[in-house]
C-alpha positions as CSV (number, residue, x, y, z in Angstrom):
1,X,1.4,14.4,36.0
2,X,-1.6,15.8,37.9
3,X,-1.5,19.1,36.0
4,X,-1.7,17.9,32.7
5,X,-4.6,15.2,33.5
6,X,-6.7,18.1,34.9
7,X,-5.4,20.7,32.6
8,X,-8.9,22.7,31.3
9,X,-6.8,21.7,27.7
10,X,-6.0,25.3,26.4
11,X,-4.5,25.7,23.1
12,X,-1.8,27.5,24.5
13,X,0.2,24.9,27.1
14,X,1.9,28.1,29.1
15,X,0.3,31.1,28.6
16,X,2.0,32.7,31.7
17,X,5.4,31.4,31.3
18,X,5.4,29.0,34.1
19,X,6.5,25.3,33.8
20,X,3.8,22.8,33.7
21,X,3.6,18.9,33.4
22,X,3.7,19.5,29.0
23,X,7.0,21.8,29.1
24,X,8.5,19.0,31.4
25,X,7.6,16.2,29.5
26,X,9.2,18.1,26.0
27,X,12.5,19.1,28.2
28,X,12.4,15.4,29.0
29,X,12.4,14.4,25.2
30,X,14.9,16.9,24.2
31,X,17.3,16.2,26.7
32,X,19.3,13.3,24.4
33,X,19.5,11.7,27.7
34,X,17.7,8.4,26.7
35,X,16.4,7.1,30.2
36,X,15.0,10.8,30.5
37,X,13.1,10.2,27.0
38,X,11.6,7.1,27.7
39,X,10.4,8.4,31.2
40,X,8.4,11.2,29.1
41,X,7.1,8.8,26.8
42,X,6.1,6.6,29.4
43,X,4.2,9.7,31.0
44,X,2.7,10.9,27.9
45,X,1.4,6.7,27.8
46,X,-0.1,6.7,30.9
47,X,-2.1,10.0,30.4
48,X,-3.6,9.3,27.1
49,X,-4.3,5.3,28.2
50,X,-6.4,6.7,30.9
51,X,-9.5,7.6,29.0
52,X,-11.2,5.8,26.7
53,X,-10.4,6.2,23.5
54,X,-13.8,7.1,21.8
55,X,-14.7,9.8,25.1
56,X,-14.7,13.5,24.8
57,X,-12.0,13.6,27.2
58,X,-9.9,11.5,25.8
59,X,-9.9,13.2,22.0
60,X,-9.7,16.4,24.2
61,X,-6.6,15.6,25.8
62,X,-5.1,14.3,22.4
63,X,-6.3,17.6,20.6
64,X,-4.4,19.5,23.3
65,X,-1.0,17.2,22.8
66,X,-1.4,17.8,18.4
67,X,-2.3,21.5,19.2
68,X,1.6,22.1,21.2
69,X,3.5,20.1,18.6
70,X,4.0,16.8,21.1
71,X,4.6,15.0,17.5
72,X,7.7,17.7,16.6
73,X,9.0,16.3,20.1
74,X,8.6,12.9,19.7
75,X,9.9,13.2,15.9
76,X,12.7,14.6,17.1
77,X,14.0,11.8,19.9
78,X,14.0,9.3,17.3
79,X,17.1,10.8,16.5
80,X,18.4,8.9,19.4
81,X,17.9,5.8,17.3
82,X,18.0,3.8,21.0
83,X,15.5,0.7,19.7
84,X,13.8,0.8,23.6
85,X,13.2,4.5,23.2
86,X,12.3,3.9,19.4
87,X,9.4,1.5,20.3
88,X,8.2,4.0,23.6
89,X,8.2,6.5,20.6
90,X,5.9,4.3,17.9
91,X,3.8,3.5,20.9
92,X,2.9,7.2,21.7
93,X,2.4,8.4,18.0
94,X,0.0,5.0,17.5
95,X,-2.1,7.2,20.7
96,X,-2.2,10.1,19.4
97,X,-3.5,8.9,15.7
98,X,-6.4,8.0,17.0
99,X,-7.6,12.0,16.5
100,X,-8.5,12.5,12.7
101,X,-6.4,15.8,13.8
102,X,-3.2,13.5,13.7
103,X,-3.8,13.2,9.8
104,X,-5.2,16.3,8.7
105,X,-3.1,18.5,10.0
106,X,-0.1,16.9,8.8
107,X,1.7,14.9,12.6
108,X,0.7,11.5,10.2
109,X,3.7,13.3,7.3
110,X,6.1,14.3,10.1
111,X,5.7,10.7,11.9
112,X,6.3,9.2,8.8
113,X,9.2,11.1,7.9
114,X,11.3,10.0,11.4
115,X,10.6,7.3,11.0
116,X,11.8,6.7,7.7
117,X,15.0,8.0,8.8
118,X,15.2,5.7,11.6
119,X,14.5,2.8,9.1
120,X,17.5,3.8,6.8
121,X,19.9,3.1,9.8
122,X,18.5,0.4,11.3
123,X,18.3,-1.7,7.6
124,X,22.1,-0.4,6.9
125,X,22.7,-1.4,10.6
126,X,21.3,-5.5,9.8
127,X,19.0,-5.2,12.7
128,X,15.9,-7.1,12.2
129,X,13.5,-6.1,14.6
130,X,13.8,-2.4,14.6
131,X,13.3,-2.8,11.0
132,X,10.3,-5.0,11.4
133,X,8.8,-2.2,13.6
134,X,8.9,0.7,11.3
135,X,7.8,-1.2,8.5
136,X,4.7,-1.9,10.9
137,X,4.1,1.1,12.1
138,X,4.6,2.6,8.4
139,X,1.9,0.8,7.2
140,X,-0.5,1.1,9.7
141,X,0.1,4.6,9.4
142,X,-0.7,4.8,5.6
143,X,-3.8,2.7,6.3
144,X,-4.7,5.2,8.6
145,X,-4.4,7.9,5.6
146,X,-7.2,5.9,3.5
147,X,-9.5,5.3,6.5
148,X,-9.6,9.2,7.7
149,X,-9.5,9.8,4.0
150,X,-6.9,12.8,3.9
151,X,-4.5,13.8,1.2
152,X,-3.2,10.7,-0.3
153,X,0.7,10.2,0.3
154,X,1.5,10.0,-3.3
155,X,-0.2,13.2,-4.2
156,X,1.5,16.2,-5.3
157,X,-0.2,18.1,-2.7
158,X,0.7,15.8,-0.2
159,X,3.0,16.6,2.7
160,X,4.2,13.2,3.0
161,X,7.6,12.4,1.5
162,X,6.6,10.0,-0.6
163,X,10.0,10.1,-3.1
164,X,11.6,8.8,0.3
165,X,9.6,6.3,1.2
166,X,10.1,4.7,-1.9
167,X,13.5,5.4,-2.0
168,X,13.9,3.5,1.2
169,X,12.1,0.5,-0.2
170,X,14.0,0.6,-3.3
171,X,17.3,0.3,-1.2
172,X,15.6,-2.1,1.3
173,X,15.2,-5.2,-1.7
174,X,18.6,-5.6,-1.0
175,X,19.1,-6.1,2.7
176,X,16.5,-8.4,3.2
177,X,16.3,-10.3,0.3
178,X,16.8,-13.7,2.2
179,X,14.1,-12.3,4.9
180,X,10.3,-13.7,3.5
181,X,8.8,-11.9,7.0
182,X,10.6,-8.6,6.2
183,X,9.7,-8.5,2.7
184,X,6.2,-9.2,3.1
185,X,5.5,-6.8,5.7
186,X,7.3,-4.2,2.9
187,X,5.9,-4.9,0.5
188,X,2.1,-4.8,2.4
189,X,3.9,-1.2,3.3
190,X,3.8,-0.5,-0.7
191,X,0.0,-2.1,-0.5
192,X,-0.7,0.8,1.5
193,X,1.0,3.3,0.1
194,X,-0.7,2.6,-3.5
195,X,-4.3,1.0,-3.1
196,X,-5.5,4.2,-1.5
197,X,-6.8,6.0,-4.9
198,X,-8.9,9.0,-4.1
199,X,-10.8,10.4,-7.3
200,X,-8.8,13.6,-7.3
201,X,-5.3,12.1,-7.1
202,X,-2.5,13.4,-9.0
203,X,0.7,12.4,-8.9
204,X,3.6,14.2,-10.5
205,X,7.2,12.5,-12.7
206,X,8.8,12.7,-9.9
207,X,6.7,10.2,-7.7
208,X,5.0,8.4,-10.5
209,X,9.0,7.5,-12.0
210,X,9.9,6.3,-8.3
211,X,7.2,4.5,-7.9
212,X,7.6,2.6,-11.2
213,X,11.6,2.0,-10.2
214,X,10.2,0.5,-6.7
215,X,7.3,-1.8,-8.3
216,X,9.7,-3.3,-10.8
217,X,12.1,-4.5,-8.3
218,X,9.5,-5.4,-5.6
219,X,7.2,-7.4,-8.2
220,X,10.6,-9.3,-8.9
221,X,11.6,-10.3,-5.6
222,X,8.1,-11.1,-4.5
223,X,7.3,-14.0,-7.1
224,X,10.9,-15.0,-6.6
225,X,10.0,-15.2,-3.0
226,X,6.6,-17.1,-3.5
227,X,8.4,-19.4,-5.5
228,X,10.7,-20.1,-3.2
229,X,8.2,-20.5,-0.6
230,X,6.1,-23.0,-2.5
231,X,9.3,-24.6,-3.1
232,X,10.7,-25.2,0.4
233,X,6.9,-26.2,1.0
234,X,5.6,-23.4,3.2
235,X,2.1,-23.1,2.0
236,X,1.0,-20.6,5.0
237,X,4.0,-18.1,3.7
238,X,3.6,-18.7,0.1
239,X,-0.5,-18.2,0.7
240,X,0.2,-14.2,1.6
241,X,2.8,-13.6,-1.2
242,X,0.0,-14.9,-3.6
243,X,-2.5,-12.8,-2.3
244,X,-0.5,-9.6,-2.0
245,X,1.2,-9.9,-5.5
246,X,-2.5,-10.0,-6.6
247,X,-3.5,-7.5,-4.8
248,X,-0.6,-5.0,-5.7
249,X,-1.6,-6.0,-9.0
250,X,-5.1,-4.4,-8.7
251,X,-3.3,-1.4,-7.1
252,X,-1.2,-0.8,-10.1
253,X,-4.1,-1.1,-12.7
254,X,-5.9,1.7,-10.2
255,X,-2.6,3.5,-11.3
256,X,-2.1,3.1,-15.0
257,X,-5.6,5.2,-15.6
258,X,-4.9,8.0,-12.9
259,X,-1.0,8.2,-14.0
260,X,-2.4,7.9,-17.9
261,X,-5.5,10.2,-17.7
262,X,-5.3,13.5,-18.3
263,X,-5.1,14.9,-14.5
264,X,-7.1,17.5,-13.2
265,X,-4.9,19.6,-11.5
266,X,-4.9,22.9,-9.5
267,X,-4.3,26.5,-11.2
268,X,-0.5,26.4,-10.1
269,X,-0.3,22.9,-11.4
270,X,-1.5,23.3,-14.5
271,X,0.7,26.1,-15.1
272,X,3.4,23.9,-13.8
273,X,2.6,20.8,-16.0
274,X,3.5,20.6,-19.6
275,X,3.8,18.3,-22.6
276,X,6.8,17.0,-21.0
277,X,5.5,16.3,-18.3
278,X,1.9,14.8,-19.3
279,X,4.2,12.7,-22.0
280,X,6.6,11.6,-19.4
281,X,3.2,10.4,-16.9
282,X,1.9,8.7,-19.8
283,X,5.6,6.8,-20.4
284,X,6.0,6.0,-16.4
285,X,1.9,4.3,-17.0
286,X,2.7,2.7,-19.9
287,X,5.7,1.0,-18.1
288,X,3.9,-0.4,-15.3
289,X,1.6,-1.9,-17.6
290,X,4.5,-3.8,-18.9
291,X,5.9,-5.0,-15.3
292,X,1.9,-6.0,-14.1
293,X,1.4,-8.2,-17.3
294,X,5.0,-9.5,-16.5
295,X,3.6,-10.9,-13.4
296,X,0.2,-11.9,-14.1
297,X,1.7,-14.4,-16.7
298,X,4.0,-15.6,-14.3
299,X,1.1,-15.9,-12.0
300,X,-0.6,-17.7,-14.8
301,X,1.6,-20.6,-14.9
302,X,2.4,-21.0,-10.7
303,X,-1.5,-20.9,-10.7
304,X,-1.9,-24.0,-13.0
305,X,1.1,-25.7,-11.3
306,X,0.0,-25.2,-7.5
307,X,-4.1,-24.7,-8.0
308,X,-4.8,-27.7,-5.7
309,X,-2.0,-25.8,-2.7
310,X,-3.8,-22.4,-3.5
311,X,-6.7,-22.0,-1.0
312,X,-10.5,-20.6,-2.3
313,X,-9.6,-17.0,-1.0
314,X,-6.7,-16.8,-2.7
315,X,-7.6,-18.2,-5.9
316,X,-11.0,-15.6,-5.6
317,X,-8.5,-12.5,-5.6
318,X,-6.1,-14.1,-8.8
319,X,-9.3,-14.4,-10.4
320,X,-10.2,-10.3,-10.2
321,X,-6.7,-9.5,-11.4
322,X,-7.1,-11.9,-14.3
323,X,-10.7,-10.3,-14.7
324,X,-9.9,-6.6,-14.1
325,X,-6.6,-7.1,-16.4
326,X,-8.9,-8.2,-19.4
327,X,-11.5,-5.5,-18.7
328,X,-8.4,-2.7,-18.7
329,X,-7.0,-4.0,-21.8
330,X,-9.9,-5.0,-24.2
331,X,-8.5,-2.6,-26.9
332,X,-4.7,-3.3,-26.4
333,X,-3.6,-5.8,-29.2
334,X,-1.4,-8.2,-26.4
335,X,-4.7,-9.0,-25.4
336,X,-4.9,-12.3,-28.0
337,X,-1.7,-13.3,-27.2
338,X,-2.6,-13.1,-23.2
339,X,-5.4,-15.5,-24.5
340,X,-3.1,-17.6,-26.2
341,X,-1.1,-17.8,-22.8
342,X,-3.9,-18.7,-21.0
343,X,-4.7,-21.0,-23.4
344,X,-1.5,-23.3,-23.5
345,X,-1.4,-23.4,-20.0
346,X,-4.9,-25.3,-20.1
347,X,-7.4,-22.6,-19.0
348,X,-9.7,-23.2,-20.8
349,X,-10.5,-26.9,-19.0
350,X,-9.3,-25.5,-15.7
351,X,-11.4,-22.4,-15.2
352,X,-15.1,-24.7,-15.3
353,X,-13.2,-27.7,-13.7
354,X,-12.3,-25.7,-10.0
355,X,-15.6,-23.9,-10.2
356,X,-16.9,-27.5,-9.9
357,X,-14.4,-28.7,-7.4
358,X,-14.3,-25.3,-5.3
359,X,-18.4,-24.6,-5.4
360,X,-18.0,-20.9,-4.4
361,X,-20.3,-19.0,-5.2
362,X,-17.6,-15.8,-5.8
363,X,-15.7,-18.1,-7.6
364,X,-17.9,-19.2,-10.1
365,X,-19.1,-15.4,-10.8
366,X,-15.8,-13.9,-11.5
367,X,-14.1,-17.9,-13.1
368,X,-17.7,-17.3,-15.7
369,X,-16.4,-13.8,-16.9
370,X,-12.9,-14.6,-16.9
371,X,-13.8,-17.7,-19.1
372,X,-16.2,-15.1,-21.3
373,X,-13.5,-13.0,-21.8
374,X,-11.1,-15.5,-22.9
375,X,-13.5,-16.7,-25.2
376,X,-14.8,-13.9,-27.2
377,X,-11.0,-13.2,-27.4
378,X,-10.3,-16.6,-29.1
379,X,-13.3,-16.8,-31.0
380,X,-12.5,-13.2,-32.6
381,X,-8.8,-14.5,-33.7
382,X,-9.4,-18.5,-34.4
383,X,-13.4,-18.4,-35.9
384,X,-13.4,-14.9,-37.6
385,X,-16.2,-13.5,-35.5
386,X,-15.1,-10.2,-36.7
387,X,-16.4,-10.9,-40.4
388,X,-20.0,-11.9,-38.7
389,X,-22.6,-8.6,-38.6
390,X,-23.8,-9.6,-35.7
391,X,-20.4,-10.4,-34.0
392,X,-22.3,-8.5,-31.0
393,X,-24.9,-11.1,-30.8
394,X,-22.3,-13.6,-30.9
395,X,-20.1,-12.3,-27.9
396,X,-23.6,-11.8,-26.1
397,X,-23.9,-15.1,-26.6
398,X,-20.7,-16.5,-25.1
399,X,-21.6,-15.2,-22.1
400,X,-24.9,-16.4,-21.8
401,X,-23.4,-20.0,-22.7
402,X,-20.5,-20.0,-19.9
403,X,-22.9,-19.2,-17.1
């Protein structure tokens, strides 16, 4: 390996057409011989692991592995599907993404594509911990997306594959339906996938119709799975359902207004994009609204039944999906009957009473404009606000009075 540590790093790994420690390594991984294969990634390991990750030589060395398509290599022995191999694999693409180079020039979208297909066997296969490491890898991949802040997967410029990816979870729900560990490290894979909202996303009927087929049956299986969890008395368990079902919530009210907006597209997708299509986007947003209000309300009532199991961090993030959902539906007309929900389930006494009892200061901001909300809502249907000039004034003074 002496070659390649001390390698001056050109662009071109054999500009004379002699063999050097790269062209080995890349015979190694193409071999199909799986002891060969490993031996290569073990190489490729111990070079990059010996500089520091944040040194020039070290995102040198990595820039010269990207720039002679080591990922194509790699990609390509996971074809193998042998799980020791498979992990030497994930180990040496986790390496090489430390280079904002990994992501922007597109070795994040072929990663993610082997490895998809890797996860299609191994889930139709029953095994557990191969599927447990691509689901890991997958979404530290996609968070890796957001932080270097490249093409979002689910845009129609991406090169990801995101159709697949949510195909694979979509066929996933039903091989690990009894598995609360697989299905919440899927489902913080679908976290990933969604929360990273760039301004200039656009997402096409394909994706956006996929995605709504995938968070339909995942919001399903996770409150089934919380409630189970509560049930069977695992509080720890329960705890991260709670909190990602909320969060995926937030995600998906991100989504409504960029799948519902009119997008600003490109020239060729503009040309592309018709009243089909921008009718179609506006169906697919409307019809998540429908499967996140589905959940809040069941949220709603396992909230009021378990508030005294549900810890102050978790009860924090229910309380911006209850405060984001009224702020994203203020003119929709479900909004009194949310109220009403709310309501009957004794919100109105419970919001001010775990304030008190929970005497957070996050809590108390976002529990005070929840209960605001609800209020103005109630008062506008029961006390005929509405008829009032200064109905303004009136909601004003809600507010003021619930802080």
């Amino acid at each position: 390996m002496y070659s390649l540590v001390n390698t001056n790093f050109n662009r071109t790994y054999n500009p004379s057409g002699r063999q050097n420690a790269l062209s080995d390594i890349k015979k190694l991984l193409t071999s199909r011989d799986t002891t060969a294969q490993n031996k290569a990634c073990g190489y490729l390991i111990e070079v990059i692991s010996r500089y520091n990750k944040n040194s020039n030589e070290g995102a040198r060395m990595v820039e010269y592995l990207l720039d002679n398509d080591i990922t194509v290599f790699l990609c390509e022995a996971t074809s193998n599907l042998d799980f020791t191999l498979f992990r030497s694999i994930l180990s040496c693409l986790r390496l090489l993404w430390r280079s904002h180079q990994f992501f922007a020039d597109e070795h994040a979208a072929h990663a993610m594509t082997a490895v998809l297909r890797a996860l299609a066997h191994y889930a139709g296969s029953g095994s557990k911990p191969p599927v447990d490491a691509c689901l890991h890898f997958l979404c530290d991949l996609l968070n890796g997306v957001s932080v270097n802040k490249t093409t979002p997967p689910l845009s129609h410029q991406s090169a990801y594959s995101a159709v697949q990816l949510l195909a694979c979870l979509n066929a996933l729900a039903t091989h690990i339906s009894t598995n609360p560990n697989t299905i919440l490290s899927s489902a913080l894979v679908l976290h990933a996938l969604i929360s990273y909202q760039p301004e200039n996303l656009t997402i096409n009927t394909n994706t956006a119709s996929a995605l709504l087929e995938v968070l339909k049956k995942w919001l399903s299986l996770l409150m089934g799975t919380l409630n189970h969890s509560m049930l069977v008395g695992d509080n720890g368990v329960s705890g991260m359902f709670y909190v990602v079902i909320c969060q995926i919530g937030l995600d998906v009210f991100g989504l409504i207004k960029l799948v519902g907006r009119d997008q600003k597209a490109d020239f060729v997708q503009t040309i592309l994009s018709d009243d089909h299509e921008i009718n179609a986007l506006r169906q697919c947003a409307g019809h998540m609204g429908e499967a996140v209000r589905l959940v809040v309300a069941e949220l709603i009532t396992f909230t009021k039944e378990h508030q005294n199991q549900i810890s102050t961090e978790e009860y924090n993030v229910f309380l911006k999906l209850l405060l984001i959902f009224f702020y994203d539906n203020r003119n929709n007309e479900y909004l009194t009957d949310f109220c009403d929900l709310l309501f009957s389930k004794g919100y109105l006494m419970m919001l001010p009473q775990v304030q008190i009892n929970r005497n957070d200061v996050s809590v108390r901001k976002v529990s005070t404009l929840v209960l605001g909300e609800m209020l103005k809502v109630l008062a506008e249907k029961y006390l005929n606000v509405n008829d009032i000039q200064n109905s303004d004034n009136c909601a004003k003074d809600i507010h003021v009075r619930t802080i």
